[in-house]
C-alpha positions in Angstrom: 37.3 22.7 -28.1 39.0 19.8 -26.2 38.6 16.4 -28.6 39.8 14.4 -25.6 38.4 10.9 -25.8 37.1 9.8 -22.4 36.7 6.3 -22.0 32.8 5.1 -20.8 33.1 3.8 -17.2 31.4 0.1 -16.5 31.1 -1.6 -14.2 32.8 -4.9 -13.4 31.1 -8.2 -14.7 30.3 -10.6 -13.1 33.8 -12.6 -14.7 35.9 -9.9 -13.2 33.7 -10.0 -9.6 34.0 -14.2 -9.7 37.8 -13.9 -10.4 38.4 -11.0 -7.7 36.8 -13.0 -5.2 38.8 -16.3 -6.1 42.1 -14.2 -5.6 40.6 -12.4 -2.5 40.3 -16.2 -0.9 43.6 -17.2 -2.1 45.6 -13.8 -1.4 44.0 -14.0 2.6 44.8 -17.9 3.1 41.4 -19.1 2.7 42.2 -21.4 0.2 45.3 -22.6 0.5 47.7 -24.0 -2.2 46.9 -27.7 -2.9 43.2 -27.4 -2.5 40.8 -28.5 -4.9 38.2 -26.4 -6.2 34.5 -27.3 -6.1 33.4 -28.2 -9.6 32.0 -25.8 -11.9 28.3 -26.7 -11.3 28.5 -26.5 -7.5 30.5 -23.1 -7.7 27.6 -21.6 -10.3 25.1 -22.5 -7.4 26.8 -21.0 -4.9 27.7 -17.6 -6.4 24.9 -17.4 -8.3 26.5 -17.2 -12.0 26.5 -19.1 -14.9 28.7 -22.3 -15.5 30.4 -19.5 -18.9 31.0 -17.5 -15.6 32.4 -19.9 -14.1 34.6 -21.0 -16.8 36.0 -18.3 -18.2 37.1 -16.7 -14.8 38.3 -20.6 -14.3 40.7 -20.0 -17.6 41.8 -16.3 -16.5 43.1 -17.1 -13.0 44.8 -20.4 -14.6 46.9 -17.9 -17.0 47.6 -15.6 -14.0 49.4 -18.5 -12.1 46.8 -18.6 -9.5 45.1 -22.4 -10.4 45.7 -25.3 -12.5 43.7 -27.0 -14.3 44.1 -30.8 -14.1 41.9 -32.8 -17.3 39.8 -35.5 -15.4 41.0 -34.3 -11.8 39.3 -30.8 -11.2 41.1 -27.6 -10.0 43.5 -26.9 -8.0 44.8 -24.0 -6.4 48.5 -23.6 -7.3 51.8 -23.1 -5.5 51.2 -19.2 -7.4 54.0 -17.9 -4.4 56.7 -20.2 -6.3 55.1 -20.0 -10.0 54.7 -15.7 -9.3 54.5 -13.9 -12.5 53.6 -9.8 -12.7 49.6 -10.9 -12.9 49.6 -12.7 -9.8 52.1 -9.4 -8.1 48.9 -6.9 -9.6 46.4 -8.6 -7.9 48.4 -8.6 -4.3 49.1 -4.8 -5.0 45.3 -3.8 -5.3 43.6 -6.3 -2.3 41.5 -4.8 -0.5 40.4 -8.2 1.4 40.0 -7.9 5.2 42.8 -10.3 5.7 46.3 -11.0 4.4 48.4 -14.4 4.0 50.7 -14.3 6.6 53.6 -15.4 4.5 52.4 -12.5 2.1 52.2 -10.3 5.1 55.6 -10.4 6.4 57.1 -10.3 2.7 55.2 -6.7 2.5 56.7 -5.4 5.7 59.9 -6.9 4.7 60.5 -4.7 1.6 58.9 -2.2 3.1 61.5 -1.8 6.0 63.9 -2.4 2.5 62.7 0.8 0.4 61.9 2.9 3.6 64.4 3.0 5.6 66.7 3.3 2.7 64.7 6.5 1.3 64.5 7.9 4.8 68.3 8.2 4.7 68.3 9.2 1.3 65.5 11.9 1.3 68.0 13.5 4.3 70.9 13.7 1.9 68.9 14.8 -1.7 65.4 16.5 -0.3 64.8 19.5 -2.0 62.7 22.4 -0.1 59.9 21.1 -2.2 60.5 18.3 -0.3 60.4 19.6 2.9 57.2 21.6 1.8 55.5 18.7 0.7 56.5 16.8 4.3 55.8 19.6 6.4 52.4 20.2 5.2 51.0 17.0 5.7 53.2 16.0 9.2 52.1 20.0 10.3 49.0 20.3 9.0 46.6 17.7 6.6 47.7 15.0 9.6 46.0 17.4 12.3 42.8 17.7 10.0 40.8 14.8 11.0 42.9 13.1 13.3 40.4 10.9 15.0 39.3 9.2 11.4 41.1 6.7 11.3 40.6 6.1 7.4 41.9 9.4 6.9 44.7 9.6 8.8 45.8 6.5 7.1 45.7 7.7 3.8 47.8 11.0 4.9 50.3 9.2 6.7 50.8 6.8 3.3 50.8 9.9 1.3 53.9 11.2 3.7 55.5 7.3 3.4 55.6 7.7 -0.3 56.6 11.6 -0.7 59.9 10.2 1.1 60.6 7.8 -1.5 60.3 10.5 -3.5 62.7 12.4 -1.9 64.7 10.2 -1.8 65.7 10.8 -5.6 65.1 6.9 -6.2 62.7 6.9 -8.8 62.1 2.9 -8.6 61.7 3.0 -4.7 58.7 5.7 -5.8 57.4 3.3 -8.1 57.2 0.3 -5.8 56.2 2.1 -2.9 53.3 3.8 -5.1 52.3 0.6 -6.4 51.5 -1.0 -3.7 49.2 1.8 -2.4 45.7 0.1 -2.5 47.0 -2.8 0.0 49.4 -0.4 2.2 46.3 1.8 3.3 44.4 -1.1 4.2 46.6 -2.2 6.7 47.6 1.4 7.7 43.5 1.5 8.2 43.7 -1.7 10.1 46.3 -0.4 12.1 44.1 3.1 13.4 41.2 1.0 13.3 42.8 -1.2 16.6 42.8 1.9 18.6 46.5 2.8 18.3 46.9 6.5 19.1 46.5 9.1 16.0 48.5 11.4 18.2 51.6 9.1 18.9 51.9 8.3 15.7 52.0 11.9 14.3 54.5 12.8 16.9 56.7 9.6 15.5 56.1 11.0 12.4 56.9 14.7 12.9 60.4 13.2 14.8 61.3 11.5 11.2 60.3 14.5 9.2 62.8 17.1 11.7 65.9 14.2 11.1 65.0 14.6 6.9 64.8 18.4 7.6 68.5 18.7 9.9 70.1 16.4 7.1 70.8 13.5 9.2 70.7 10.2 7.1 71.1 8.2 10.3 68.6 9.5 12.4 65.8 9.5 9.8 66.7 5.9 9.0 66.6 4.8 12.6 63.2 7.3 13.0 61.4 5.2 10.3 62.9 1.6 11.6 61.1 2.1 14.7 57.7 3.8 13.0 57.6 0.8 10.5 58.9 -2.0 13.6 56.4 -1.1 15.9 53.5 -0.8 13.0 54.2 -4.1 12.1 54.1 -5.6 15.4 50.5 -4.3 15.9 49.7 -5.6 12.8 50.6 -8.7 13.6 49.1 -9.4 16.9 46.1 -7.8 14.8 46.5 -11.1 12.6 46.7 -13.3 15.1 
């Protein structure tokens, strides 16, 4: 008999909801470092949750780096890009706001281009035919499923993003990459979501998976240059 101890699933409270929110309006821009919070009273009315609430969520976004309490001034919210610390990193990882700090923005594509273009080159040199397997079936076929849904084509074409880094033998360019999964398909979704062609980008796709198949560490890293150069741009005049 499995003795397995499965955990009971909850759902957030209303602490974790106040301080997601907080961080959703700081992560997208809509507060914006400097600014002082409303006090505790006026924020209880507004959300609809007690001052303890209030208070608490107050304390836990103070430790994370993203407000500072000052005694007999109020709170502020804090300079958090320049005071970062691996809290304030896990809550950009897992957004899910419907818009991004610009700053924060360009930063993303930035290592992006970093980890991707490097494991492009790298997954032509050290893929395995597991590799190619695992690439293949999803450029080929998963892709090609649902093409038109635009939140599923965003999740495959992540999924083939992060089987590169993968292949590319780099186990820390994995880990990054995978980390910031929750936040990568949002945009991705954005991205489908502003009408840009499902089949172009398959085709772009399929072009960067034939350069990792032929072995040509060049041509896969220039392949996914221009994939991640061009997705960026969009996004961008998406922003603005």
């Amino acid at each position: 008999m499995n003795n397995k101890n499965f955990r009971e699933l909850k759902s957030p409270s209303l602490k974790e909801l106040f301080v997601q929110e907080i961080e959703s309006m700081i992560i997208s821009g809509q507060l914006q470092t400097g600014e002082r919070l409303p006090p505790e009273r006026e924020l209880s009315e507004k959300m609809h949750v007690s001052r303890s609430v209030i208070n608490s969520g107050v304390s836990e976004l103070a430790a994370k780096g993203f407000l500072e309490v000052v005694p007999r001034q109020g709170t502020f919210i804090s300079d958090y890009k320049r005071k970062g610390s691996f809290g304030i990193l896990s809550s950009i990882m897992n957004y899910h706001g419907g818009k991004l700090d610009h700053e924060i923005f360009q930063s993303l594509m930035a290592i992006r281009q970093l980890i991707e273009i490097e494991s492009a080159s790298l997954a032509a040199v050290k893929r395995t035919d597991e590799d190619l397997k695992e690439l293949e079936e999803i450029v080929n076929n998963k892709m090609l499923l649902d093409i038109s849904n635009p939140d599923y084509i965003a999740e495959q074409n992540f999924l083939f993003h992060y089987k590169i880094t993968l292949a590319s033998g780099n186990i820390l360019y994995a880990l990054l990459m995978g980390s910031f999964e929750p936040l990568c398909i949002e945009l991705i979704r954005k991205y489908f979501h502003a009408g840009e062609n499902s089949e172009i980008s398959v085709h772009r796709h399929k072009k960067l998976f034939n350069a990792i198949k032929a072995r040509d560490p060049e041509k896969a890293a220039q392949q996914m240059k221009e994939i991640l150069t061009h997705g960026a741009s969009i996004l961008s005049r998406i922003a603005q």
